[in-house]
C-alpha positions in Angstrom: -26.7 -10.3 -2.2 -25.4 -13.1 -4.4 -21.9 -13.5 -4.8 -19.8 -13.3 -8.7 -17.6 -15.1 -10.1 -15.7 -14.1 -12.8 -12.0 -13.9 -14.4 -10.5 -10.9 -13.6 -8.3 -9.0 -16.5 -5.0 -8.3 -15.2 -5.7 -4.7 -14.8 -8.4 -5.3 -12.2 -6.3 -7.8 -10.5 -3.4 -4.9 -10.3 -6.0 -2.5 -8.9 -7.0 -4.9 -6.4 -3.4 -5.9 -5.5 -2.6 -1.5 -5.3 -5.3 -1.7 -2.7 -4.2 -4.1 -0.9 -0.4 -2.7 -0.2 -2.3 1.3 0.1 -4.6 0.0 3.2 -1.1 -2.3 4.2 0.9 1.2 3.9 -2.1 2.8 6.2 -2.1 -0.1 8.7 1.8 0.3 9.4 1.2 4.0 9.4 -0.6 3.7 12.4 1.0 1.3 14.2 4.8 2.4 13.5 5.6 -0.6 11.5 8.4 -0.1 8.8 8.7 -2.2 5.2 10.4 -1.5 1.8 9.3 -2.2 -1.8 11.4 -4.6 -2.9 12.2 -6.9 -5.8 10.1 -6.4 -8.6 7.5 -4.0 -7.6 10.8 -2.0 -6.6 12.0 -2.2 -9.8 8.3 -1.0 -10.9 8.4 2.0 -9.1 11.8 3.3 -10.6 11.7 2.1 -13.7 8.1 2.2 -14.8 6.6 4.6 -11.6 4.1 1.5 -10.6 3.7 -2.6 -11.9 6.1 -3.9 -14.5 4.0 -4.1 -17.6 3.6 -7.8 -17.2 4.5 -8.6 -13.9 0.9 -9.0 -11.7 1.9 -9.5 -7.8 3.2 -6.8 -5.3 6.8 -7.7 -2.7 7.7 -5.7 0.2 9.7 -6.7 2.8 10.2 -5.9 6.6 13.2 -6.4 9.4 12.5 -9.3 11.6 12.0 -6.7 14.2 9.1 -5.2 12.6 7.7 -8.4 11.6 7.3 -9.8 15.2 5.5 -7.1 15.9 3.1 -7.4 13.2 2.8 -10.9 14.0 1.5 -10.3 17.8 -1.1 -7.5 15.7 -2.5 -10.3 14.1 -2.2 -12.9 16.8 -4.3 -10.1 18.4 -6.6 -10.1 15.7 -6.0 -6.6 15.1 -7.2 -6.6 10.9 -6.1 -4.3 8.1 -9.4 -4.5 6.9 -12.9 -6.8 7.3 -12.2 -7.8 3.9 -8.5 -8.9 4.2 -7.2 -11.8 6.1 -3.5 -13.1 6.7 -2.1 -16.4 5.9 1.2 -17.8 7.1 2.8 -20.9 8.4 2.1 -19.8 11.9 -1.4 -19.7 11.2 -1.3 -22.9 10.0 -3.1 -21.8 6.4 0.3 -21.2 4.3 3.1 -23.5 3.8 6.0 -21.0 3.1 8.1 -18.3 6.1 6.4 -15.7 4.9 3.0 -13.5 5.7 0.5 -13.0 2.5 -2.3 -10.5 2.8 -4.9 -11.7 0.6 -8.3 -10.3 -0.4 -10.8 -12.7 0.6 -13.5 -11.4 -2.4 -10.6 -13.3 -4.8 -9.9 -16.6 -5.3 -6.4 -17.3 -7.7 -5.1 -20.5 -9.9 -1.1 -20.5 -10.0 0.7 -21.4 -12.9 1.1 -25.3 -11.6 -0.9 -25.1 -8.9 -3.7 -23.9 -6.9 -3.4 -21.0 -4.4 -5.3 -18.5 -2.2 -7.0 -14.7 -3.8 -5.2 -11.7 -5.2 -2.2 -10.8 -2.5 0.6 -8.9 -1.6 3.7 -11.1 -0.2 5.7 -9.5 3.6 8.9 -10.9 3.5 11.2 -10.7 6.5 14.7 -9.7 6.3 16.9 -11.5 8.8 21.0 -11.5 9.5 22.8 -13.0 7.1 25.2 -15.7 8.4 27.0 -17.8 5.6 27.6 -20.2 8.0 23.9 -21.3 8.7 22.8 -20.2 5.7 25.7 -22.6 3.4 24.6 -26.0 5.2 23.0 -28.8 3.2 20.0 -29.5 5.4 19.1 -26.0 5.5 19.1 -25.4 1.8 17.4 -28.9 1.6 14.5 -27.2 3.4 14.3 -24.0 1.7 14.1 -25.9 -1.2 11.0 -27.8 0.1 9.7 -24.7 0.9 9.8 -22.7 -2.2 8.7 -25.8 -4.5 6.2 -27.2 -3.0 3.3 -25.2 -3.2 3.5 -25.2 -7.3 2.3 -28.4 -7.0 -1.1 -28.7 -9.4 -3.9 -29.5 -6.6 -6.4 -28.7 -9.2 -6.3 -31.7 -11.1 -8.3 -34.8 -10.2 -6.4 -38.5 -9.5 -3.8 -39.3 -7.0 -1.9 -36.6 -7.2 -4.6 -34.2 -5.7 -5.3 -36.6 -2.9 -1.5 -37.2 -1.7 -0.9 -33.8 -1.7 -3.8 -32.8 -0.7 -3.1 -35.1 2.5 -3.2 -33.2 5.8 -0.1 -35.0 6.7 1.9 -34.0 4.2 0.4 -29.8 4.3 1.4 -30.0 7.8 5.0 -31.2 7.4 4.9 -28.1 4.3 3.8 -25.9 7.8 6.5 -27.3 10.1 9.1 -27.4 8.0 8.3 -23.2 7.4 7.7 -22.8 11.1 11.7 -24.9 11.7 13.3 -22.7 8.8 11.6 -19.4 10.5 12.5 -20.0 14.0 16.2 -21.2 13.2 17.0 -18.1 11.3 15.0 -15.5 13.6 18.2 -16.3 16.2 20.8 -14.7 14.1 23.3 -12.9 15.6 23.3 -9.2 14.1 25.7 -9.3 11.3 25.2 -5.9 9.9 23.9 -8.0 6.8 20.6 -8.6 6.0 18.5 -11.3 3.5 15.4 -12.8 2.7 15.1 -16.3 3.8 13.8 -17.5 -0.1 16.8 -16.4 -1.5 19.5 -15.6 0.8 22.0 -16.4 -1.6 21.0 -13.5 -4.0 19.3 -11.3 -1.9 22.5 -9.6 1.2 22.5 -6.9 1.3 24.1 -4.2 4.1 22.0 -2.3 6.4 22.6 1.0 5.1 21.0 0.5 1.9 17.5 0.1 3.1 18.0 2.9 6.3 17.2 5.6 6.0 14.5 5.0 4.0 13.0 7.0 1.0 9.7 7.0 -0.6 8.6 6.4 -4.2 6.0 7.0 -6.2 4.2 3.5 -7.2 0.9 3.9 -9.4 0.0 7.2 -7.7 0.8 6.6 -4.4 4.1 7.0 -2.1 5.8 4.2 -0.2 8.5 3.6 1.7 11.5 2.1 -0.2 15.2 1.2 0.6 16.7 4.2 1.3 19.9 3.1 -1.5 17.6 2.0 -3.9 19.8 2.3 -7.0 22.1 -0.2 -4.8 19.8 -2.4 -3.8 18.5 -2.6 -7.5 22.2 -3.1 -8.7 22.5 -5.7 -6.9 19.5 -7.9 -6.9 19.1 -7.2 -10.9 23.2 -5.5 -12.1 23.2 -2.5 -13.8 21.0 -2.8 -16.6 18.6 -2.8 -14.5 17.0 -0.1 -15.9 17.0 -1.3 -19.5 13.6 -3.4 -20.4 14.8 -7.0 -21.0 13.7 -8.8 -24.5 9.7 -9.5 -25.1 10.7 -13.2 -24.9 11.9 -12.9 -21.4 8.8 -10.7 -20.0 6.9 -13.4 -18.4 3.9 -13.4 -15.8 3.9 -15.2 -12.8 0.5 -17.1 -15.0 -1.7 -16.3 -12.2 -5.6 -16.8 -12.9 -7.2 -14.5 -10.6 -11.1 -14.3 -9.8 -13.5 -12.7 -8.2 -15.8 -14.3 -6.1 -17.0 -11.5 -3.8 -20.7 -8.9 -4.1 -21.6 -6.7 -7.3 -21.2 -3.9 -4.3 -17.5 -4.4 -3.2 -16.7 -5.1 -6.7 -18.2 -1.8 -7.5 -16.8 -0.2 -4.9 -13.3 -0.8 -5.4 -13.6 0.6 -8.9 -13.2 -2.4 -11.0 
């Protein structure tokens, strides 16, 4: 059967994203994995019971604990599902210290760059030591990290075939690979951030256990147990208050579908 290609609406590439996080939400299910909802699609669940109105991508986050294990799953080549696949630094296909799981019928344009299909982001949550995390060189690579892959591979010239380089993708790699391996040996702190923004984002242990469950689009998952504090803290406390149209931007992500009529049919789209 031929393949299509054509530019999702934002609604689809929601759906598609939903799915992605409900067969995730499955997958730790039964293999006693734990995550949160967190940042924005956080937010979306308390505020608006599912996305943001204009936001289009899906965050949850796991302890470092958790994540290991869900690394050796996939080192094992134990899939969420045929048509999902995982990208990483580890794996050598992403340049950032995070996992992605990405639907492989997709294919999605960046604002400023090029990037892989519709996705949901795992981010790990590590100890949070001011010490490490304060130091020039380390913030010089997090920096690296974050910024580099808005670069616009897209467009023809140069540009595209410097950074394109396989030199320069594989210092992106290492440099996530260095940044994830120096902060996994964190003594416990009791405090806990995201490596992206560790600066915004510490936050004590007892505000994501226990854990609770929300209602996102229909469907319940897990969610920092002291979600009103984790929200006041990440967002402060008008966090519940919509901010002004002008300030309600997308992530300006171009999502497409490249997959069968059938699996587009399937998933309801």
């Amino acid at each position: 059967m031929l393949d299509m290609h054509i530019k999702l609406t934002t609604k689809q590439s929601k759906k598609i994203g939903l799915d992605i996080l409900v067969a995730f939400d499955k997958f730790c299910k039964e293999h006693n994995l734990k995550y949160y909802l967190v940042y924005g699609t956080l937010l979306g669940a308390v505020r608006h019971h599912g996305y943001i109105p204009w936001d289009d991508d899906v965050d949850v986050a796991m302890f470092r604990e958790d994540y290991e294990k869900l690394n050796k799953l996939i080192n094992k080549k134990i899939s969420v599902r045929e048509d999902l696949a995982w990208f990483s630094s580890r794996l050598g296909n992403w340049n950032e210290p995070l996992l992605k799981l990405v639907n492989l019928n997709t294919e999605c344009y960046e604002r400023g760059g090029s990037s892989v299909g519709v996705w949901i982001d795992v981010f790990v949550l590590d100890n949070y030591d001011k010490k490490i995390h304060d130091t020039n060189d380390f913030w010089r690579k997090v920096h690296i990290a974050k910024c580099t892959h808005h670069f616009d591979l897209s467009k023809k010239g140069i540009g595209k075939l410097i950074f394109k380089c396989l030199f320069f993708w594989k210092s992106l790699v290492r440099i996530a690979q260095e940044m994830d391996d120096r902060i996994k040996n964190i003594s416990y702190t009791g405090k806990f951030s995201v490596l992206q923004w560790p600066d915004k984002d510490v936050n004590d242990i007892s505000v994501y256990e226990p854990a609770a469950e929300l209602s996102f689009e229909g469907h319940q998952f897990c969610v920092p147990g002291k979600y009103t504090d984790y929200l006041l803290n990440q967002y402060g406390s008008t966090y519940m208050e919509l901010p002004p149209e002008k300030d309600r931007q997308t992530h300006g992500i171009e999502p497409y579908w490249i997959g069968t009529k059938e699996e587009f049919d399937k998933l309801g789209l």
